[in-house]
VEXVEX-933367 format. One line per field, with one value per atom (N, C-alpha, C, CB): residue in three letters; x, y, z. Coordinates in Angstrom, 2 decimals. Glycine has a CB too. Example, Ala and Ser with C-alpha at 12.3 -4.5 7.8 and 13.67 -1.06 7.14 Angstrom:
REM VEXVEX-933367
code <- c(ala_ala_ala_ala_ser_ser_ser_ser)
u <- c(13.19_12.30_13.20_11.31_12.85_13.67_12.90_14.08)
v <- c(-5.69_-4.50_-3.30_-4.47_-2.25_-1.06_0.03_-0.60)
w <- c(7.80_7.80_7.80_9.05_7.08_7.14_7.87_5.72)
This chain:
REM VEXVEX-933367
code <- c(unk_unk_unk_unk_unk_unk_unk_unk_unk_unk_unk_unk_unk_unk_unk_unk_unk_unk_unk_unk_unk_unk_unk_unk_unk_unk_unk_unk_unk_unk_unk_unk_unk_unk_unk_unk_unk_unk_unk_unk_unk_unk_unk_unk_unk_unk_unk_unk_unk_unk_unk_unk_unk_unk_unk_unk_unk_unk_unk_unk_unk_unk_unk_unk_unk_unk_unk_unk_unk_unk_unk_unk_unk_unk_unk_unk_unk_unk_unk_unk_unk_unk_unk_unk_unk_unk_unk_unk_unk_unk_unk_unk_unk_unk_unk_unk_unk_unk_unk_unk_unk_unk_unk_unk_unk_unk_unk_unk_unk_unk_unk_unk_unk_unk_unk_unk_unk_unk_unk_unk_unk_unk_unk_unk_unk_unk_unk_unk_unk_unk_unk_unk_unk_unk_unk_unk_unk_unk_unk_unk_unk_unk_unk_unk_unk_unk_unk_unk_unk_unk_unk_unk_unk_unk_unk_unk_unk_unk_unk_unk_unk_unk_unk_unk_unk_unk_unk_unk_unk_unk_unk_unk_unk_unk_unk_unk_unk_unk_unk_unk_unk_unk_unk_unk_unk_unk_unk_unk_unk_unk_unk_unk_unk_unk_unk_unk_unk_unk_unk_unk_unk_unk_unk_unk_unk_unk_unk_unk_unk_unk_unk_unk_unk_unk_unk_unk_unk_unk_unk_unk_unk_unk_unk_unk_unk_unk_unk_unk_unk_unk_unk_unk_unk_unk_unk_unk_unk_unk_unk_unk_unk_unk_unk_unk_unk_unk_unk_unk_unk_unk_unk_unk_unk_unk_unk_unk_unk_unk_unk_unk_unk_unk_unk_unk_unk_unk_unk_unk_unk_unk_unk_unk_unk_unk_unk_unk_unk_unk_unk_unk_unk_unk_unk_unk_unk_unk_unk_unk_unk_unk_unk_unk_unk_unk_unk_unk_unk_unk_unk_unk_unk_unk_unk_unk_unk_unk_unk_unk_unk_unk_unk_unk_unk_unk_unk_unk_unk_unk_unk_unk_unk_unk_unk_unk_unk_unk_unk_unk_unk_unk_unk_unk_unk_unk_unk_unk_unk_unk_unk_unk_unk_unk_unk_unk_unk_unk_unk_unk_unk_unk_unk_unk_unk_unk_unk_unk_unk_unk_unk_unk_unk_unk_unk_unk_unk_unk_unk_unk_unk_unk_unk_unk_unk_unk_unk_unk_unk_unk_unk_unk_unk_unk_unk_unk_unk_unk_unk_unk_unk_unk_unk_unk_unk_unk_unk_unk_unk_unk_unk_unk_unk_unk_unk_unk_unk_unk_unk_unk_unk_unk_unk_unk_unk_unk_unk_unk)
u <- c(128.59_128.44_129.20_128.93_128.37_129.19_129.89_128.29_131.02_131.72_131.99_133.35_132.00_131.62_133.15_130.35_133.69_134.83_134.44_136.03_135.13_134.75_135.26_135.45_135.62_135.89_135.01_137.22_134.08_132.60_131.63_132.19_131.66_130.07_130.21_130.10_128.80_128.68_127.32_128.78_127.33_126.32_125.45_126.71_124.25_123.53_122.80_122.89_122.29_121.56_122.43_120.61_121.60_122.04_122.34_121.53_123.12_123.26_122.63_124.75_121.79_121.07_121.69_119.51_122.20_122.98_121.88_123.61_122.26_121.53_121.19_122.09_119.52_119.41_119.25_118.48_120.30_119.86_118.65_120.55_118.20_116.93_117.62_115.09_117.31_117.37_116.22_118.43_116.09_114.81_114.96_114.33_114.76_115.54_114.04_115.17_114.98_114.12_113.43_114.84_112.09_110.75_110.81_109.33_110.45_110.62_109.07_111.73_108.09_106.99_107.00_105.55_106.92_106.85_105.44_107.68_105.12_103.90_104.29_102.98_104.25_104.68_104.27_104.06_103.50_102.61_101.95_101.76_101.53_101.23_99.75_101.74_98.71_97.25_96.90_96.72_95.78_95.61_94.07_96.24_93.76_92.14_92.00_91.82_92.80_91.74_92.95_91.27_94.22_94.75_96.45_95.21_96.65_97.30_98.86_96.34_99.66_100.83_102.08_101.33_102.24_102.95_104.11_102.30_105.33_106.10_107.16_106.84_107.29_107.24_108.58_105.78_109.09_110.24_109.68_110.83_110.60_109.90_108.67_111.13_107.72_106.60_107.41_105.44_106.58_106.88_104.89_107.64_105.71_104.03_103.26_104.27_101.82_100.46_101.33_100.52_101.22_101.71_100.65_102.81_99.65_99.02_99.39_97.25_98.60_98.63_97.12_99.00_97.37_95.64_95.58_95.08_94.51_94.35_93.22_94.22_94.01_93.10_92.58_93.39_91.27_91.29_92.16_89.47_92.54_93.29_92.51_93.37_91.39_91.05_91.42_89.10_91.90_92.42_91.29_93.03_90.20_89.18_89.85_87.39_89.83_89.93_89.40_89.91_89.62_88.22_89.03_87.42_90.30_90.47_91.87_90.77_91.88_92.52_93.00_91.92_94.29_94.79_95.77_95.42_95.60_96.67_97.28_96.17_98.97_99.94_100.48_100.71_101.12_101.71_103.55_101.24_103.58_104.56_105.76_104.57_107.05_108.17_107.87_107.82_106.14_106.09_106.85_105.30_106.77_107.67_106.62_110.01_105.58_104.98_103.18_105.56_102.47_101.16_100.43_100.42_99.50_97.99_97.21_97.00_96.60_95.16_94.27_95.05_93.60_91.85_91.39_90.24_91.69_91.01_89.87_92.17_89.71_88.50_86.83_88.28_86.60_86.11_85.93_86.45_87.21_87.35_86.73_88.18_86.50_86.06_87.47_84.72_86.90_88.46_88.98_88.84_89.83_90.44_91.81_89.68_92.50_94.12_93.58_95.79_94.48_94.59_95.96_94.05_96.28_97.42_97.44_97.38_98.37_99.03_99.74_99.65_99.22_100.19_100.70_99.84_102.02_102.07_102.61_103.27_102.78_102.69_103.37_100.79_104.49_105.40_106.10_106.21_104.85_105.91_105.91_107.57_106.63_106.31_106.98_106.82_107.31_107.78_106.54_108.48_106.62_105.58_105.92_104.75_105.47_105.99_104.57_107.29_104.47_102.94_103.57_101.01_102.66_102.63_101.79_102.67_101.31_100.13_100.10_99.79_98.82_98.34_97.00_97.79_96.81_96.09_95.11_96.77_94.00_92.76_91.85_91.90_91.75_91.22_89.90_91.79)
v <- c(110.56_111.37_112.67_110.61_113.76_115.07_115.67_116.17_116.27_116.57_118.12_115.63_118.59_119.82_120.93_119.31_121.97_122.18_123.30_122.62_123.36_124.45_125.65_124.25_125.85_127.37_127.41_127.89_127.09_127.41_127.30_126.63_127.26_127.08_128.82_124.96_129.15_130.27_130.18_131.53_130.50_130.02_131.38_129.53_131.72_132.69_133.13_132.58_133.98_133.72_133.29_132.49_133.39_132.66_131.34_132.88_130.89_129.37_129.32_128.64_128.26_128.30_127.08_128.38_126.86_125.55_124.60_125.82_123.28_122.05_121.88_121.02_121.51_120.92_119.66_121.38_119.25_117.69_117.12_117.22_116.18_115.80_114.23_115.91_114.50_113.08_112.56_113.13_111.33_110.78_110.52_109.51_110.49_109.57_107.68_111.01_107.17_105.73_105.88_104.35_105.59_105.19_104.15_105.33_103.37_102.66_101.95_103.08_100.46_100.57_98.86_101.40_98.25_97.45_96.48_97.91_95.61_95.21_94.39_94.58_94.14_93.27_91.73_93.82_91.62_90.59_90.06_90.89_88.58_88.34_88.44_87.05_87.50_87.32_88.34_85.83_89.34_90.11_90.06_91.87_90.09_89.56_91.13_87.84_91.76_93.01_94.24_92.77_94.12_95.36_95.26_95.81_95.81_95.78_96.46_96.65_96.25_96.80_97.30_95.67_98.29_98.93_99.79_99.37_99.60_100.30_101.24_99.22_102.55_103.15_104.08_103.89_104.82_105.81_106.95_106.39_107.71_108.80_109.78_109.85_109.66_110.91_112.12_111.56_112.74_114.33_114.97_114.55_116.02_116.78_116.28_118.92_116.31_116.04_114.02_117.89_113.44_111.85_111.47_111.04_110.28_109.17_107.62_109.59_106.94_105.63_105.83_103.96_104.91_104.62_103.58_105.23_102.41_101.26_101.46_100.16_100.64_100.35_99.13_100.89_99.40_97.52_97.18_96.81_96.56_96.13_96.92_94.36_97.04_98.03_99.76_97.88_99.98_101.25_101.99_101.98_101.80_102.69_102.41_102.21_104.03_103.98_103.31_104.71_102.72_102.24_102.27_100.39_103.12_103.50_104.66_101.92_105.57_106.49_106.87_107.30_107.01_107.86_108.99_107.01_109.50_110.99_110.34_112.72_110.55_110.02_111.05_109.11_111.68_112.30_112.71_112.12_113.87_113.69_113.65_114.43_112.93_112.63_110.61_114.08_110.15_109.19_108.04_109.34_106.74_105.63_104.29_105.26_104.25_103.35_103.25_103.45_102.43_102.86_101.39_104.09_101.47_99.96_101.04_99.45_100.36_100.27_99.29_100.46_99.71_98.31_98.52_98.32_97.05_96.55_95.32_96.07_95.54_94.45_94.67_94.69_95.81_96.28_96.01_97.16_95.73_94.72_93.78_94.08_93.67_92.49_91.55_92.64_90.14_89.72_89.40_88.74_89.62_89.94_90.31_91.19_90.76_91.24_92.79_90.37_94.01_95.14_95.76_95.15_97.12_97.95_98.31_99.09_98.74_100.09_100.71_100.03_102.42_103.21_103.85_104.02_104.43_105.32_106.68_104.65_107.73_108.84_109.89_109.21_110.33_111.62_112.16_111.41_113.69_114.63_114.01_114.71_113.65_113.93_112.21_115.43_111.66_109.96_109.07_109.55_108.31_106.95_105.77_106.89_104.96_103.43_102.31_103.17_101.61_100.47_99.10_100.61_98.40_96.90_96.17_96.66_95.15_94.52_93.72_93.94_93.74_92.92_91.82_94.15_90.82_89.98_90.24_88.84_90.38_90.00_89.30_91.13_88.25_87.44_87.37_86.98)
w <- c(60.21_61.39_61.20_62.65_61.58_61.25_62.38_60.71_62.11_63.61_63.52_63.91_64.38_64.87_65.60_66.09_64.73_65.47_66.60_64.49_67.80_68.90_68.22_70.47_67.32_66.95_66.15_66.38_65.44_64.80_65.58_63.75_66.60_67.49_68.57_69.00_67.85_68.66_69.46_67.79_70.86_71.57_71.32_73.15_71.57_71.71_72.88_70.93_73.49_74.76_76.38_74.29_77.38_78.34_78.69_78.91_79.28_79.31_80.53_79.22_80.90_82.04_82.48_81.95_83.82_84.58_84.62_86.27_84.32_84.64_85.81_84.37_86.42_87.78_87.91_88.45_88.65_88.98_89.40_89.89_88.90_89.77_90.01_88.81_91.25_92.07_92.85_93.08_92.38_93.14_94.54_92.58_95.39_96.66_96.26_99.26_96.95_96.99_97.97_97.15_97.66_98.77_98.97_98.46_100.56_100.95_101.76_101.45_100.93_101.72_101.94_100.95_102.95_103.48_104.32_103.94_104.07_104.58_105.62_103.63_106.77_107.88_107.69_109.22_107.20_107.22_106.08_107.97_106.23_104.90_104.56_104.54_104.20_104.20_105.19_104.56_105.03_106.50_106.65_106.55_107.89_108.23_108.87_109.61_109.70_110.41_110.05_112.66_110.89_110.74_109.24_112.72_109.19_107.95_108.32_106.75_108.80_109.51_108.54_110.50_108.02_107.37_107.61_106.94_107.20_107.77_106.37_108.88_106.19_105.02_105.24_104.73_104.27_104.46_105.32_103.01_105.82_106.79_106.14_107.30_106.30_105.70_105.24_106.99_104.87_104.52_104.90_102.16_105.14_104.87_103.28_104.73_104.02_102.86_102.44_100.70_103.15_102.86_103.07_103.67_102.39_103.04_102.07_103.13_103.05_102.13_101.66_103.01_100.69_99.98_99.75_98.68_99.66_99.01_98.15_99.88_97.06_96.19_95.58_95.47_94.69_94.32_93.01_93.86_92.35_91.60_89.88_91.95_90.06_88.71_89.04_88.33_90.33_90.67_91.26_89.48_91.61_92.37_93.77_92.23_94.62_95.65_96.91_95.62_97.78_98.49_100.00_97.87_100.25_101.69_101.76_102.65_102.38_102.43_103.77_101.85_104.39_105.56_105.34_106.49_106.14_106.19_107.05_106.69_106.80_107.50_107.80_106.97_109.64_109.78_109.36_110.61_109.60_109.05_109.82_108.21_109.30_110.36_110.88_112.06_110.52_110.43_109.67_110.32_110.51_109.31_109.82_109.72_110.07_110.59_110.55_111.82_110.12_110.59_110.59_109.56_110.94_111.29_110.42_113.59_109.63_109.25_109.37_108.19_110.06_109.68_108.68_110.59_108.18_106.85_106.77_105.98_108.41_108.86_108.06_110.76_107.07_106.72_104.98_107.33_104.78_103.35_102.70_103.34_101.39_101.20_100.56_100.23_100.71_100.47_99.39_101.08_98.87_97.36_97.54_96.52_96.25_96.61_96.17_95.42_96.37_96.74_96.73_97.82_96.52_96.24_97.53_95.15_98.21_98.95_98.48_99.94_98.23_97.84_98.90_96.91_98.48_99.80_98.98_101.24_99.56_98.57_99.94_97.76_99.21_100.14_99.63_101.19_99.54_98.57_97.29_99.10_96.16_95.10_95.16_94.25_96.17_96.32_96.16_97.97_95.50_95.48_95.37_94.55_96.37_96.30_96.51_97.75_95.68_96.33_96.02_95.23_96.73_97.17_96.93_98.28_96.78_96.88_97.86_95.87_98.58_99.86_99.47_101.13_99.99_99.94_101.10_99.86_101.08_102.52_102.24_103.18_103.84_103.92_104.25_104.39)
């Protein structure tokens, strides 16, 4: 291993300061277990442009909401489903968290 003395290192250029990136934790929750009509979800606070989406387990979309923002809560009808297991994503701001749900 080669070691390096601070009186031979000459920097060149600007030093540009490090930005932290911090994730914050997303938070998505399904109320309920097996679901037959509405799907009760409760998520970290929205941000502007948030929705949930479900998907089927090969990843094609097959339901989408715009979630307001300042939201932490929503119902979807999924009475419309066929029955199989399925993702919820939820998506805020550049946060993503999914779940999988079962319908009956």
């Amino acid at each position: 291993m080669a070691s390096v003395n601070a009186n031979e290192v000459t920097l060149v250029g600007k030093i540009k300061p490090l930005k932290a990136v911090v994730k914050s934790s997303v938070v998505l929750e399904i109320a309920q277990g097996p679901v037959t009509k509405e799907l009760l979800v409760n998520f970290s606070e929205a941000s502007s442009n948030s929705a949930l989406t479900i998907t089927d387990l090969k990843g094609v979309k097959v339901l989408s909401v715009a979630v307001e923002p300042g939201a932490s809560k929503a119902s979807i009808n999924v009475s419309k489903l066929s029955s199989g297991t399925y993702f919820l994503v939820f998506n805020s701001g550049e946060a993503r968290a999914s779940k999988l749900f079962v319908k009956q």
